[in-house]
Structures are given as structure tokens and as C-alpha cells.
C-alpha positions in Angstrom: 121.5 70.3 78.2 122.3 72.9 80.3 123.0 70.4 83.0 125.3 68.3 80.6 127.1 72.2 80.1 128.0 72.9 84.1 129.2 69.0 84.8 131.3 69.3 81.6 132.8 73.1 82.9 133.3 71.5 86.5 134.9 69.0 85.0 137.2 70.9 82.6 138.3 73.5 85.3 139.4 71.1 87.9 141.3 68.9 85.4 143.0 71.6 84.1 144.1 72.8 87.5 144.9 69.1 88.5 147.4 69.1 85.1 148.5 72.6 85.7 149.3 71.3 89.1 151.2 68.3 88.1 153.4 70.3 85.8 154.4 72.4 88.1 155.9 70.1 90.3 157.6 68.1 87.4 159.1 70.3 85.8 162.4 71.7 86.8 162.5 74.7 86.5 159.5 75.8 88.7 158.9 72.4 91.0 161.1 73.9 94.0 159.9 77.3 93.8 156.2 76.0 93.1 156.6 73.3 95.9 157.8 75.7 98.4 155.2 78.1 97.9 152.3 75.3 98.5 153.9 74.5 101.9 154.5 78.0 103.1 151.1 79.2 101.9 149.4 76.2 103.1 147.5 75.2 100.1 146.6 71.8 99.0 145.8 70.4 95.6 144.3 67.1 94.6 141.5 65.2 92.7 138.6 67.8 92.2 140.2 69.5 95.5 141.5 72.4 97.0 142.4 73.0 100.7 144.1 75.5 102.8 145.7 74.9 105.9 147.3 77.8 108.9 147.6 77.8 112.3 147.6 81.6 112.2 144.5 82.0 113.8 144.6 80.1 117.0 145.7 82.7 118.8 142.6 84.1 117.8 140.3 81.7 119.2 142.6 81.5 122.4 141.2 85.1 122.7 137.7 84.6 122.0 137.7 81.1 124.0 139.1 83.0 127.1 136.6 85.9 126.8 133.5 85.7 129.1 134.3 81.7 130.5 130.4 81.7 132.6 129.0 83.1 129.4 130.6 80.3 127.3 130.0 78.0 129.5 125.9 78.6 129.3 126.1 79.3 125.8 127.4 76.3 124.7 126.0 74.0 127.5 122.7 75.6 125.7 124.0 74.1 122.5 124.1 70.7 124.1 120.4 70.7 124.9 120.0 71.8 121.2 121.8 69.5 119.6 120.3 66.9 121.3 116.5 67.9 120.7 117.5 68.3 117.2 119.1 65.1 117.0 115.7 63.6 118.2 113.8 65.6 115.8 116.0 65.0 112.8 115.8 61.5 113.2 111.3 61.4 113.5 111.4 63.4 110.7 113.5 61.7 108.3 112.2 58.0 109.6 108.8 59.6 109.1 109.7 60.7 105.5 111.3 57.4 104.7 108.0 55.0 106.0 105.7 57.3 104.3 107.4 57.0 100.9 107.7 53.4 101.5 103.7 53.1 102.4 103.2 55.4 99.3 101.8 58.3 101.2 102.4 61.5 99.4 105.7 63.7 100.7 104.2 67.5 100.0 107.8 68.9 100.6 111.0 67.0 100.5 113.2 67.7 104.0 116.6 66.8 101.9 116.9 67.7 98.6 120.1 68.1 96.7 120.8 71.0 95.0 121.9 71.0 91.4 123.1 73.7 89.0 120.2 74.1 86.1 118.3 71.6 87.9 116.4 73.7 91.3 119.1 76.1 91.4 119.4 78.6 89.2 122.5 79.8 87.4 122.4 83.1 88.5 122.2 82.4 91.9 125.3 80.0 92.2 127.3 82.3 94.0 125.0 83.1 96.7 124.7 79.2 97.4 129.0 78.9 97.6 128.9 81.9 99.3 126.2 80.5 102.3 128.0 77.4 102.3 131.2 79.0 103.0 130.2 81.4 105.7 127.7 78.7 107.3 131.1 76.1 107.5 133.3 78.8 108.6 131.2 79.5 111.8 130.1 76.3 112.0 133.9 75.5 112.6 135.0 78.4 114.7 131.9 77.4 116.9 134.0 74.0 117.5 137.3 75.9 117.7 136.0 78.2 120.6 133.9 75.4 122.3 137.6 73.2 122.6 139.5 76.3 123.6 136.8 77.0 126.4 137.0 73.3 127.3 140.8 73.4 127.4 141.5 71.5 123.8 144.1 72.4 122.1 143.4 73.7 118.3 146.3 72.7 115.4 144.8 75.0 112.8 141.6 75.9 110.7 141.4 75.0 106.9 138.9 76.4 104.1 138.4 73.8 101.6 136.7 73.6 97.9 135.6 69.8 97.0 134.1 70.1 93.2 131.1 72.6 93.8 130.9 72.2 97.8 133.1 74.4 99.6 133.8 74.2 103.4 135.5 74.8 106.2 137.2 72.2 109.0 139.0 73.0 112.6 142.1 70.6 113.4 141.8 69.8 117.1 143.9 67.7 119.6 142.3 64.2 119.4 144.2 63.2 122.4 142.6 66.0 124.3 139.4 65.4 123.1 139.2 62.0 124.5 140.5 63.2 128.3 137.9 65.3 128.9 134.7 63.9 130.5 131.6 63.4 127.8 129.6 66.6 128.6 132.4 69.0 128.0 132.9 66.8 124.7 129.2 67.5 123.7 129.8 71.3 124.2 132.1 70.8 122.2 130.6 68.3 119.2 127.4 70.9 119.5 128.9 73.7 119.1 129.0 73.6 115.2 125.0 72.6 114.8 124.3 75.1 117.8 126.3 78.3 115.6 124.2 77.2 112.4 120.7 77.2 114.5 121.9 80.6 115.8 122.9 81.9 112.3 119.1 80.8 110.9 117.4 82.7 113.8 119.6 86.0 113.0 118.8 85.6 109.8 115.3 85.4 110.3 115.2 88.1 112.1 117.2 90.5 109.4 114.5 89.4 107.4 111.7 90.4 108.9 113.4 93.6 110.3 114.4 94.7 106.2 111.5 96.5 105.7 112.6 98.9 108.7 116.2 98.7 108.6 116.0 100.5 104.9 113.2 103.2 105.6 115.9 105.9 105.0 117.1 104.5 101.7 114.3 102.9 100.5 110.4 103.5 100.0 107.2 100.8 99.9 104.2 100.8 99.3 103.6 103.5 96.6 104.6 101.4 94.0 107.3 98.9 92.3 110.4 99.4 90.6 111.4 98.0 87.9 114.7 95.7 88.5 115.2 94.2 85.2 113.5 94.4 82.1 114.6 91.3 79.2 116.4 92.3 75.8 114.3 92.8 72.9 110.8 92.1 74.8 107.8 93.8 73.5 108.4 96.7 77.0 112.1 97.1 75.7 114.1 99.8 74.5 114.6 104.0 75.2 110.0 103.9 75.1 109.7 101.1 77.3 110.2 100.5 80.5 113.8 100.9 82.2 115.5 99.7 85.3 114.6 102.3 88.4 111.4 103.4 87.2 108.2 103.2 89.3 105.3 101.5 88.0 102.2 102.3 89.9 99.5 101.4 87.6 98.3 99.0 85.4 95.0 100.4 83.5 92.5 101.0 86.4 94.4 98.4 88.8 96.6 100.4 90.9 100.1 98.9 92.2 101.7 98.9 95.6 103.8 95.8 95.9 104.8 92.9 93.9 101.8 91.2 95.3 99.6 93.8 93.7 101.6 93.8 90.9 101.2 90.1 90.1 97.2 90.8 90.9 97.0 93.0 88.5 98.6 91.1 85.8 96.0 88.2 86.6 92.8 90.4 86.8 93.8 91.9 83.1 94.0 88.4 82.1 90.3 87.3 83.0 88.9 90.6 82.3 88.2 92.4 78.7 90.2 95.5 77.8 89.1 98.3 79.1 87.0 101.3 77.3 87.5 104.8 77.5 84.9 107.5 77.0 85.3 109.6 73.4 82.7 111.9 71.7 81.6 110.5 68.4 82.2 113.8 66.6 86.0 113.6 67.7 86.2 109.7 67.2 85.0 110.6 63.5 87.7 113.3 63.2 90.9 111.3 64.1 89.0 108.4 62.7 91.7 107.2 59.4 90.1 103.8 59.1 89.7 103.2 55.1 86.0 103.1 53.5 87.3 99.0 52.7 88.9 97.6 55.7 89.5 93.4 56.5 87.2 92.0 59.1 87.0 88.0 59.6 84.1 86.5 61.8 87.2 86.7 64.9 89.3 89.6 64.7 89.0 93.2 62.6 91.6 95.3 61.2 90.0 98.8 60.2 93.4 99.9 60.2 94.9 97.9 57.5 98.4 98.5 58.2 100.1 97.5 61.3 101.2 101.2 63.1 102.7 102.2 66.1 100.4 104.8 66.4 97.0 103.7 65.5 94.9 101.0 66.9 91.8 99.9 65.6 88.6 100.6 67.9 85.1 100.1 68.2 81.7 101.5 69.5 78.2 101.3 69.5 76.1 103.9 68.0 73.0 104.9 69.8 71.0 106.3 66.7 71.4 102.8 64.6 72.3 100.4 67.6 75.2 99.1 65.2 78.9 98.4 65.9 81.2 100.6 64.1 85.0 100.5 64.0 87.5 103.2 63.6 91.3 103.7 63.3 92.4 106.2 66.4 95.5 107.1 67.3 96.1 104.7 70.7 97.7 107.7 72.8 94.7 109.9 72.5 92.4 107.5 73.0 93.5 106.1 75.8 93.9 109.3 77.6 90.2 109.7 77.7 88.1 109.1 80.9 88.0 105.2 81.5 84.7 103.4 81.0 83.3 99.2 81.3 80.0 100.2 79.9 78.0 102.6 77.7 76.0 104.0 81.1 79.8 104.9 82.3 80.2 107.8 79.5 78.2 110.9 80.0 78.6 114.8 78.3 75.6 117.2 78.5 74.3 117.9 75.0 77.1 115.3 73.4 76.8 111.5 72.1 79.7 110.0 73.6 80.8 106.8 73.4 82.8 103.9 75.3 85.4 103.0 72.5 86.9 99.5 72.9 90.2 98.2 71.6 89.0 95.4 68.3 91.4 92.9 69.8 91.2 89.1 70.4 90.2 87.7 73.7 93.5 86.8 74.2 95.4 90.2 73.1 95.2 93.3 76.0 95.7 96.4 75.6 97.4 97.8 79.1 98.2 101.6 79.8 101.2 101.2 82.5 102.2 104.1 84.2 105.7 104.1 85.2 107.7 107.4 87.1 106.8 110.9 85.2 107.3 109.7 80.9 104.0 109.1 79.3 102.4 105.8 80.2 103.5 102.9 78.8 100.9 101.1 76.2 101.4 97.6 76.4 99.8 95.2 73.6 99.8 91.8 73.9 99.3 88.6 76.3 99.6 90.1 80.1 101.9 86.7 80.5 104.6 88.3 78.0 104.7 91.0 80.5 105.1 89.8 83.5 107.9 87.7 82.0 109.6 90.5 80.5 109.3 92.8 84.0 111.4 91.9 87.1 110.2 94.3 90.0 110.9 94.5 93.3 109.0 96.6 96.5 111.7 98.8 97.5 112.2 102.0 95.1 115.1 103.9 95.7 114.7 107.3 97.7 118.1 108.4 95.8 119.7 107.3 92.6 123.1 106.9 93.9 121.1 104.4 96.2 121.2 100.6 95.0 118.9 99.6 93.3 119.1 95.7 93.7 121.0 96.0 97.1 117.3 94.6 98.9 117.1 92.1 96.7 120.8 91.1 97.5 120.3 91.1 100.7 116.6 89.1 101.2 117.8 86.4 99.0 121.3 85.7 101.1 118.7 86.0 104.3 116.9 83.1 102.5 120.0 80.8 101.6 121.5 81.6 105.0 118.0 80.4 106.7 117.8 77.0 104.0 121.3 75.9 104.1 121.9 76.7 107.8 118.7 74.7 108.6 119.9 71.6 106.4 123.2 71.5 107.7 121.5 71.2 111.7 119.6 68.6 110.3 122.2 66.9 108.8 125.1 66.8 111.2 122.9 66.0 114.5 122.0 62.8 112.4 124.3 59.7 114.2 126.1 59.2 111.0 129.7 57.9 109.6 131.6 61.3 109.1 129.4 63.6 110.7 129.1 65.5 113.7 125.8 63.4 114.9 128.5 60.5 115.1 130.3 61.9 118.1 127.7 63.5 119.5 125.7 60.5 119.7 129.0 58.7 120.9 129.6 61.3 124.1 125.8 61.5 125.1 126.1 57.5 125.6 128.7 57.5 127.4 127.2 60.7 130.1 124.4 59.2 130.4 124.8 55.0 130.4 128.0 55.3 132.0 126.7 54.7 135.7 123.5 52.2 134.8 125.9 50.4 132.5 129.0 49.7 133.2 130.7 47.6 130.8 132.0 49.3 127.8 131.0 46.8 124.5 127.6 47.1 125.8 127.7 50.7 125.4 129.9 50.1 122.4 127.3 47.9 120.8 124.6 50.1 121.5 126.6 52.8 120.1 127.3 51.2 116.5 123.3 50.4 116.7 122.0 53.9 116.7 125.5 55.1 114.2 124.2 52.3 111.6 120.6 53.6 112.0 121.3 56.9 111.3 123.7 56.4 108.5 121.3 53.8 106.6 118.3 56.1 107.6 120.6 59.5 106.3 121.5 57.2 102.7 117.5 56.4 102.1 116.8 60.1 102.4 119.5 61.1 99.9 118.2 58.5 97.5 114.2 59.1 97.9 115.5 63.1 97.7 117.4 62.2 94.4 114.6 60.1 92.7 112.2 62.7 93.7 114.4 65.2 91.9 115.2 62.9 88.9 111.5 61.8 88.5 
């Protein structure tokens, strides 16, 4: 459903900017002006398209192409050799992929798989994926620009382009140029896009693993979680529940340091009974307000009768009579007592004292959370409710005018930038129709077959051989990736 609900908003907004586009230009009062403003401005509308077009910037990348020409020359004859260890790679890989699934071996993790809104990728995350995209095709494509200025190609201009949900980025260089120049300044060239997207992954990577140090002064880990989100009418809800910046720190006796812990201790309160807590009879039998006839049933008792948001129904053994005995306590008090597993863990000279259980199912918890400097939290219920109602995060704020979900900002761009960067390497060394791999398969022929084999169709035909490979071999991926998805 929710799938059906994004195609059919895609949909709807491009046709109505397609229609909105075509009145504009027919009618007469506004076709000149509107007209005029599209060429000037450089924008370009058609079917579930948008593009912009300028030349403003190649003086820009004349700049930067002329700046350091040994340095640019080494760093992009570097991006040769990648390009071309990555073309080899990409292709083992996905051949690899493609006889396995044809031999029925299982595929633990898909190299290619496409991403769809409400399918793998989740709605509120859309904007960091167009967001990567952009930024990856926009240096992908000044990495071509600056490789063609340093290898004397001229640039026409650089264009930013939206294509339904896939937005992008493409350089307009001199094809005549292009073609002069011999076949390893072309692969500097045809490299340099796939060489600025490897680069951008290892940055990335990098940032990431340098966060937890970068943010010392702003940030503190280790003592705890904080609380980023907490969901609308959840049983942790509301001005007594939890709210967004506290600290939790402790659930029951399991104390929390990370998210990590935090997820340990929502599993260990899952296997393990609720916890007792040490109370002497004479006080359990004054705050006791159970009535003399209370319901009990062979799985769950109720001494309290009434559901409260005080009082909780406990029980105890009695060391004179050996029996079980129940009795209504208020949950606060009780649960502020000394924590006990067992009888033997309760101890007062010259007073019986008891370890007083919650009379719960095995199912139903009782958890005492303890979250920044309130009162701790008393959470009743399945620990799964919980950890779906709490999003935390491991660094808590050293100041409240500090972000509080800046980190999380920040680690999950690090992670699109690393996924989408990597899968646009793999995809453009591939020799295929359209893509970088095409040319760059084209130019490496040609540098190295040049001199053993001299006439042209032969390295033609060779040519077309390995650009049909990899386009065949690039279409089964996409299809095995999209039944996987679909299946």
C-alpha cells in the first residue's frame, strides 16, 4: 500500500509540472516571458525530467585543472590503475553472483540491489538517499571536468539533473577533443569520475570511525544513552514518561552504556523473571490494601482488584507457614527497596523480611528505568513494547543548546555516502552501453592492443565483445537483484 502511495505521488507531481509546463508555453500571455526565462536560466523540462544547464563554472575548473599539473597528473594517472582493478573486480563479482544463482547456490548479500521507497528504504530517510546521490554525481562529474581541463579538453558546461526519483549530475566536454588525445590521457580522463567516488567512500569511512573523537567536546559516551525519540501514545509516553534528551542509564539491575547495552538489557529482561526487592513483612502488611476477597485464576492474580496507577499486586513467601501470600503495595515504594533474586538475598537483624515479587504473567515485566535526575521510570509490560517505543542513541549532549540528533545526522550520511559511492564504482567501471566502463574499456584497448594488433575492426570487434558482456552481464544482475527484492 504504501508503495502504491509514493508511485502514485511521483507520478502526480511530475504530471502536474509537465501540464503546468505546457501551459505556460501555450498560453499567450506568459509563453515569451516563461520561454525566455527557461533559456536564460538554463532549465529544462520534459517527461518525468528536470535539467539544468550553465557554463558559468568552467572558469572554475580551468582554475582547479591548472592548479598543481605533477600532482594531477599522479592523482589521476592513480585513478587509471583504479579504475582498472575495479573494472576487473566488478566484473568476477557480478559473473560470480550471476553463475551462483544460476547453479542455485545461495547469494548471503546481494551486490546490486535497487532501492525503493517503502520497500528497503525507509520514508524517512528519502532525503538523505537524493541528497548522496546528488553530491556523489556532482563530484563524480567535476572529477571528469578537472581530469579534461588537466588533459587539455575543453569543457561546454556542467548540468544537475532530476530523472523521476534519481537525481544527477553530467559534465559537457569537447567530443572532438576527446578523441585527439592519445588513450591514456583519455583513461585519466574516463576514470576520474569512479576514482572521485572511491575517494569520497574512503573519506567517509574515515569520518566514521573518527565521530566518536571529533565530538568529545559536544558530546559524551559511555555513561549512558539518550533518548532520541520516544512514539506518541506508547505505554513510556507523556510529561511521566520518558522524553527526548534524557539519559537512561539503567534498566532494573542491568546498567546501560551504549545502545549495545541498551538492546542487552532489553533481551536479558525478556528471558529472566522480574526482579524482587527486599521489604519487611510488618511494613508489607501496613501499606498492604489488598481486599480480604481478591480474584486469582490458576495463571495470573489480582489482589488488587482495580486496575491503579499506583498499586501493583505482589507476592511473598512466609517463613512461619511456608505459604505464598499476595498483597496490594504501592509500586513506587516497593520498588525502591534493596533489590533481591532470592529469599537468602534479604537480610535485617532481628526482622522477617521478605523478597516481594511482582504477580505478573511470564510474559508481563515490571522494569524500573532510570533516566537523568526525575524518579525512575516504572515500565509494565512486554520489554518488546519498549524497545519499540524508545529510539536512543550513544552520544548525550554535554549542553542543551547542543544537537541532539546532529550524530545521528551525520553517521547515517557517512553510511549512504559509503553505500551509494561504492555502488556507483561498481557500476560505472562495468563495460556497459551508457556508462563510463564503456569508454574506459574502449581507451584501455586501444593503449594497450594498439602495437600487437594493428588493424582497427579487430580491436573493434574485440571491443563490442567485452561491451556486450558487460552490458548482458550488468542486465542479469539488475533482474536477479529485482526478483530477490520482489520474492
Amino acid at each position: 500500500m504504501l508503495q502504491t502511495t509514493w508511485i502514485a505521488l511521483v507520478l502526480g507531481f511530475w504530471s502536474s509540472l509537465y501540464l503546468l509546463d505546457v501551459f505556460l508555453k501555450t498560453k499567450k500571455s506568459t509563453s515569451r516571458s516563461y520561454i525566455h526565462i527557461l533559456e536564460t536560466s538554463g532549465v529544462a523540462l520534459s517527461v518525468c525530467q528536470l535539467r539544468w544547464y550553465t557554463n558559468s563554472l568552467n572558469r572554475t575548473f580551468l582554475r582547479v585543472g591548472q592548479w598543481q599539473p605533477h600532482f594531477l597528473r599522479m592523482w589521476f594517472t592513480v585513478g587509471v590503475f583504479f579504475g582498472l582493478v575495479a573494472m576487473l573486480v566488478s566484473l568476477f563479482v557480478l559473473t560470480l553472483l550471476v553463475v551462483n544463482t544460476l547453479r542455485r547456490q545461495p547469494v548471503e548479500h546481494q551486490v546490486l540491489t535497487p532501492v525503493m521507497p517503502g520497500v528497503n528504504l525507509p520514508t524517512s530517510q528519502i532525503s538523505y538517499y537524493l541528497l548522496t546521490l546528488l553530491v556523489c554525481g556532482i563530484l563524480h562529474e567535476v572529477g571528469h571536468a578537472v581530469a579534461a581541463v588537466r588533459e587539455q579538453v575543453r569543457v561546454n558546461g556542467f548540468g544537475i539533473f532530476m530523472f523521476v526519483m534519481y537525481p544527477g549530475a553530467f559534465v559537457d566536454l569537447s567530443t572532438e577533443h576527446i578523441q585527439v588525445v592519445s588513450p591514456l590521457r583519455q583513461l585519466r580522463i574516463y576514470c576520474a569520475g569512479v576514482w572521485h567516488n572511491f575517494v569520497i567512500v574512503i573519506i567517509a569511512l574515515m569520518f566514521l570511525f573518527s565521530m566518536p573523537y571529533l565530538l568529545v567536546p559536544f558530546y559524551s559516551q559511555g555513561q549512558g544513552v539518550c533518548v532520541s525519540q520516544v512514539e506518541e501514545h506508547s505505554a513510556v509516553s507523556g510529561p511521566r514518561g520518558l522524553l527526548a534528551g534524557e539519559t537512561i542509564t539503567r534498566v532494573s539491575d542491568c546498567p546501560v552504556t551504549n545502545i549495545d547495552s541498551w538492546h542487552t538489557c532489553i533481551l536479558a529482561s525478556m528471558k529472566e523473571q522480574s526482579l524482587g526487592h527486599c521489604m519487611p513483612v510488618p511494613l508489607i502488611k501496613d501499606l498492604d490494601t489488598s481486599p480480604k476477597n481478591f480474584s486469582s485464576t490458576v495463571d495470573f492474580v489480582d489482589c488488587c482488584n482495580v486496575t491503579s496507577n499506583t498499586h501493583l499486586c505482589f507476592m511473598y513467601h512466609s517463613k512461619k507457614t511456608g505459604s505464598t501470600k499476595y498483597a496490594c503495595l504501592p509500586a513506587r515504594t516497593t520498588t525502591d527497596r534493596p533489590v533481591c533474586k532470592l529469599q537468602s538475598d534479604c537480610y535485617m537483624p532481628n526482622m522477617e523480611v521478605a523478597c516481594v515479587y511482582p504477580a505478573i504473567d511470564n510474559q508481563t515485566k515490571l522494569l524500573r528505568i532510570i533516566h537523568g535526575r526525575r524518579p525512575p521510570l516504572l515500565f509494565l509490560g512486554h520489554p518488546v513494547d519498549l524497545f519499540y517505543s524508545v529510539s536512543v542513541v550513544n552520544y548525550v549532549p554535554k549542553s542543551a543548546i547542543i544537537p541532539l540528533n546532529l550524530p545521528y545526522i551525520m553517521e547515517t550520511f557517512c553510511k549512504y555516502l559509503i553505500s551509494l559511492s561504492g555502488a556507483l564504482v561498481i557500476l560505472n567501471v562495468i563495460p556497459c552501453y551508457a556508462l563510463d566502463g564503456q569508454w574506459i574499456c574502449r581507451a584501455f584497448i586501444e593503449l594497450s592492443l594498439r602495437s600487437t594488433i594493428t588493424d582497427s575492426e579487430i580491436r573493434g570487434l574485440i571491443y563490442y565483445i567485452f561491451l556486450l558482456y558487460g552490458t548482458l552481464l550488468l542486465l542479469l544482475n539488475v533482474i536477479i537483484a529485482m526478483w530477490t527484492l520482489f520474492l
